[in-house]
C-alpha positions in Angstrom: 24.8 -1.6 0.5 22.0 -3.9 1.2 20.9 -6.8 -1.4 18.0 -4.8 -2.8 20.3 -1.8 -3.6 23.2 -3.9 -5.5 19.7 -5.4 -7.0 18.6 -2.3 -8.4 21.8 -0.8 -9.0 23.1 -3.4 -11.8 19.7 -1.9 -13.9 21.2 1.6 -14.0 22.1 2.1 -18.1 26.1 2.1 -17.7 25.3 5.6 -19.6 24.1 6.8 -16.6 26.4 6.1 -13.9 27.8 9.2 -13.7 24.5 10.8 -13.1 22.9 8.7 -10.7 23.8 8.0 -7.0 23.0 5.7 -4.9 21.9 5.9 -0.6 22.3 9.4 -1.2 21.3 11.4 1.9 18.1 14.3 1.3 18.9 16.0 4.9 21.3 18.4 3.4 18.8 19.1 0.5 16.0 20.1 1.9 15.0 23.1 4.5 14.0 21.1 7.4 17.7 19.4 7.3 15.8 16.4 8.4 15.5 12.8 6.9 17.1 9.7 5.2 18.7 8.7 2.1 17.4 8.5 -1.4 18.2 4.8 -2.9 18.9 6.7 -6.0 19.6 10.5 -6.2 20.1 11.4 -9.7 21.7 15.3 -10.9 20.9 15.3 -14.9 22.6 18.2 -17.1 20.0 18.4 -20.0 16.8 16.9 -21.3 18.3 13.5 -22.8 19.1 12.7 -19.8 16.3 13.6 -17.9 14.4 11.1 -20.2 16.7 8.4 -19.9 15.8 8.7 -16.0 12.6 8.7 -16.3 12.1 6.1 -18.8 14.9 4.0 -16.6 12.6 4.3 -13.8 9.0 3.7 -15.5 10.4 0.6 -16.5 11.8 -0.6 -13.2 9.0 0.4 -11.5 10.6 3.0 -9.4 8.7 5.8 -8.0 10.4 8.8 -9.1 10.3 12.3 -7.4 11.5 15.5 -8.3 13.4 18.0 -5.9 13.7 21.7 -6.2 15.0 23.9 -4.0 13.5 21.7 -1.1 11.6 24.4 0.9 8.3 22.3 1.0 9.2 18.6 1.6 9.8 17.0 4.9 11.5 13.2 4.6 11.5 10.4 6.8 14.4 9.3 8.6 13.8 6.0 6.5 14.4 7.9 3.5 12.7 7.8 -0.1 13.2 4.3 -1.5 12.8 5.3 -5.7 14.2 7.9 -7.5 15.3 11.4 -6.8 16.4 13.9 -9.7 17.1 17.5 -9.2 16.4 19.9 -11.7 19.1 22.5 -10.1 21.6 22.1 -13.4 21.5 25.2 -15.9 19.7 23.3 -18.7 16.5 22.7 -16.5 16.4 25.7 -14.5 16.9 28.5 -17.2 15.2 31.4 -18.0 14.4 33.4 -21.2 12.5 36.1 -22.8 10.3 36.6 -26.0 7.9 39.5 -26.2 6.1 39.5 -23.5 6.5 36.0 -22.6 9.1 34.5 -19.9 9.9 30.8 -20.4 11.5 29.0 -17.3 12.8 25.8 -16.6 11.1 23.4 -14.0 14.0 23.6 -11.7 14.4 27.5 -11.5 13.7 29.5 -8.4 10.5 31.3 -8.6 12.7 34.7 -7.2 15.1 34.8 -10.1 12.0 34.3 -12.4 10.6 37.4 -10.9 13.6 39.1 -10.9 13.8 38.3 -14.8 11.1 39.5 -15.7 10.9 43.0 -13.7 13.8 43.7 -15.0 12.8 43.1 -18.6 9.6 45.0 -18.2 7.1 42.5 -17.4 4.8 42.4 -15.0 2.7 40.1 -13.4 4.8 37.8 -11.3 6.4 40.5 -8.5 4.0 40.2 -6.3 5.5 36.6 -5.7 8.9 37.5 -4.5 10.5 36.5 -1.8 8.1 33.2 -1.9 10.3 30.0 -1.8 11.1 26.9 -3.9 10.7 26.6 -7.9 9.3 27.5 -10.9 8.0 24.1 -11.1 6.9 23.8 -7.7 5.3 27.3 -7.2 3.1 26.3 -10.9 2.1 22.9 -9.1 1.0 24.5 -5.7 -0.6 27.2 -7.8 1.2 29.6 -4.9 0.0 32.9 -4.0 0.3 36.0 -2.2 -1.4 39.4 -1.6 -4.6 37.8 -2.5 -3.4 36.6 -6.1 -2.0 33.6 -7.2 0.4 32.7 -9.8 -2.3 30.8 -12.1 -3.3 33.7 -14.6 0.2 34.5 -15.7 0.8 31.2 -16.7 0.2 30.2 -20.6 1.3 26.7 -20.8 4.3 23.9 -19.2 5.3 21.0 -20.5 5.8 17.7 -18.9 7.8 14.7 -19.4 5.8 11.8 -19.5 6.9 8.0 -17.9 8.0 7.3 -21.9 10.2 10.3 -22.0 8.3 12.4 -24.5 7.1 16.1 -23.6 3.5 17.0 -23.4 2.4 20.6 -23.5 -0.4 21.6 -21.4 -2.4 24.9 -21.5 -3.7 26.9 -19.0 -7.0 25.9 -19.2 -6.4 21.9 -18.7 -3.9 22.4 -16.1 -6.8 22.6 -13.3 -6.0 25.8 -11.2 -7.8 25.9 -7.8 -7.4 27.8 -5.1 -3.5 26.7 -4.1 -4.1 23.2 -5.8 -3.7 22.0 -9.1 -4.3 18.7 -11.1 -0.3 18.2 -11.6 1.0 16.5 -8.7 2.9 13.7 -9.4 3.7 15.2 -12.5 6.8 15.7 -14.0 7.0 19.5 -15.5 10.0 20.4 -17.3 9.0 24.2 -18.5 6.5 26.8 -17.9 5.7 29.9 -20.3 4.6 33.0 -18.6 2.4 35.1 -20.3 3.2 39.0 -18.9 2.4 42.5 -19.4 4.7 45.1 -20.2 5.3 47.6 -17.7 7.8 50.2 -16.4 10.6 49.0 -15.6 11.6 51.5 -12.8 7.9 51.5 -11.2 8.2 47.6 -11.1 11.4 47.4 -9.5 10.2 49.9 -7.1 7.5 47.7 -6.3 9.6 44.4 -6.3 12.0 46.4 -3.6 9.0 46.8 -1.2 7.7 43.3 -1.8 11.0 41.9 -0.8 11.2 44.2 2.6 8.0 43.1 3.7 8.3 39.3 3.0 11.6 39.1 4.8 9.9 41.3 7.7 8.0 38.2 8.3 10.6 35.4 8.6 11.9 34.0 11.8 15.6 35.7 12.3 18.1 33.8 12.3 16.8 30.5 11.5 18.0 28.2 9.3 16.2 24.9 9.6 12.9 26.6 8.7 9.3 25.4 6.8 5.7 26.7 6.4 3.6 23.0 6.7 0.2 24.8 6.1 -1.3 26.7 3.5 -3.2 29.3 4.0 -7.1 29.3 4.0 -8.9 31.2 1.9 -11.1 33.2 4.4 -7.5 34.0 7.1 -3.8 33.5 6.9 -2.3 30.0 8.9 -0.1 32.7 11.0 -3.7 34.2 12.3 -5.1 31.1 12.7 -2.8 29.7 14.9 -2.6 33.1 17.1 -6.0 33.4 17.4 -5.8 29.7 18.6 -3.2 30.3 20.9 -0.9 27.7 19.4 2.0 30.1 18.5 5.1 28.5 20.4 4.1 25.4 21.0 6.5 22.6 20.8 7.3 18.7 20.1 10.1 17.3 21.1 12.7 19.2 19.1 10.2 20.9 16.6 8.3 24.2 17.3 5.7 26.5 15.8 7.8 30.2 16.3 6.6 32.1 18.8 6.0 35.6 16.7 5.5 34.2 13.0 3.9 30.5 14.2 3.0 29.6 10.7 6.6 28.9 10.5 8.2 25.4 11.9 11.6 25.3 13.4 13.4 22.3 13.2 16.1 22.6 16.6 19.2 20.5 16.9 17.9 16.8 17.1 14.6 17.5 15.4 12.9 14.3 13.7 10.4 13.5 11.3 7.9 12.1 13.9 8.4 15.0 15.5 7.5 17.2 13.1 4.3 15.2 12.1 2.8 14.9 15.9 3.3 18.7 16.0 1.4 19.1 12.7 -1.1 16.5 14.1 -1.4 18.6 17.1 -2.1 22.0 15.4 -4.8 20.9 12.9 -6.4 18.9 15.6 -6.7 22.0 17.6 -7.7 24.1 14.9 -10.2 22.6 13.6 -11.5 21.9 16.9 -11.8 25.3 17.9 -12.4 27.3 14.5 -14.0 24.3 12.2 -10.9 25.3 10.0 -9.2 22.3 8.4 -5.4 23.3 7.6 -4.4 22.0 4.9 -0.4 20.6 4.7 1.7 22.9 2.2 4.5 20.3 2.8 5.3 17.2 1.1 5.9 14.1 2.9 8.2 11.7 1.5 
């Protein structure tokens, strides 16, 4: 443990010991299965704690991020040096239902959120299933498929501020654009859903095909797996890069897949760098050829 660490570690509220880690490693965390440690890796188990965090960092001047199910986020070999919290624990990723409104924790995956609600009667979310990652993630990359994105179904979050108290924010100031909104950085804690009711039978119907198709369209047998670009709003990133010829090609130990290139495979000795010089590589080419400028779906930390 270097100076700097035993530095930063004597601040951690005694409280919290139990709950915060130190030169924690992300690799295993996150899709990619690539990068370094987190100087501080912290697993809360309800809201009081949460804010302690939060307000622990804020006032140590810590940069503070917050990992879901890690589908999106590729991290350096150098690691994150600030705070990580996960919101996996049942207090921030639960999910329950009043009339025809869903509530969900932050740290909830966006399929069991679908899956919640379909089965409750409530539309308006299905046509989302099978897409990775979080509640909390998915309402912060406004994340869509089939031409729709998640931003109309959603009423309001809340989000912990850097003094620990919770500010709720409506649809209308959250800034929806098209995959983008005004929240990164942010800390959300809870989204409402606002659905309709529906029949159950015809939406599960639906939600079966959804879920055939999406997994149709994912590299088999791939573990190590992310989707760096979003798509534009004129073509998808997997025509894109066919039309370019780019599906296949390879860095090092990354790679675009050969038959669903808007995937990247991480292989056995895969790096960071890697991964970024093949990004480089792709948007270069793209936008040289088509005047397209991909934008990154992942994260870089």
């Amino acid at each position: 443990m270097n100076r700097a660490l035993r530095y930063y570690r004597c601040m951690i509220p005694e409280r919290l010991q139990h709950v915060v880690r130190s030169d924690e490693s992300l690799a295993p965390l996150v899709w990619l299965g690539i990068g370094g440690p987190a100087h501080f890796f912290a697993e809360p188990v309800d809201i009081e704690q949460i804010t302690e965090i939060t307000v622990w960092a804020a006032e140590n001047d810590l940069p503070l991020r917050i990992l879901g199910s890690g589908s999106n986020v590729l991290v350096r070999e150098s690691g994150f040096d600030g705070v990580v919290i996960s919101l996996a624990a049942a207090a921030t990723s639960g999910l329950s239902i009043e009339g025809d409104c869903l509530t969900a924790g932050a740290g909830g995956k966006l399929s069991h959120a679908v899956v919640k609600s379909v089965g409750a009667g409530l539309g308006g979310l299905e046509h989302l299933m099978g897409i990775p990652g979080t509640v909390g993630a998915a309402v912060v990359g406004n994340v869509s498929s089939g031409g729709r994105d998640i931003s109309p179904v959603v009423k309001a979050i809340r989000v912990m501020e850097a003094d620990g108290s919770i500010r709720e924010i409506s649809q209308e100031e959250i800034g929806f654009t098209y995959r983008k909104t005004s929240l990164t950085g942010a800390m959300i804690v809870e989204v409402v859903f606002q659905l309709e009711p529906g029949d159950p039978v015809a939406l599960t119907k639906r939600l079966q095909k959804l879920w055939i198709s999406r997994n149709s369209t994912r590299p088999a047998d791939m573990e190590r797996i992310a989707m760096p670009f979003i798509d534009p709003d004129t073509i998808s990133a997997l025509e894109l890069i066919q039309n370019v010829g780019l599906a296949g090609i390879r860095e090092g130990d990354v790679s675009l897949d050969s038959s669903q290139p808007h995937y990247m495979i991480a292989h056995q000795g895969a790096t960071s760098d890697q991964c970024l010089k093949l990004i480089d590589r792709v948007r270069e080419q793209v936008l040289l050829q088509t005047g397209i400028d991909l934008q990154l779906n992942l994260q870089i930390w």
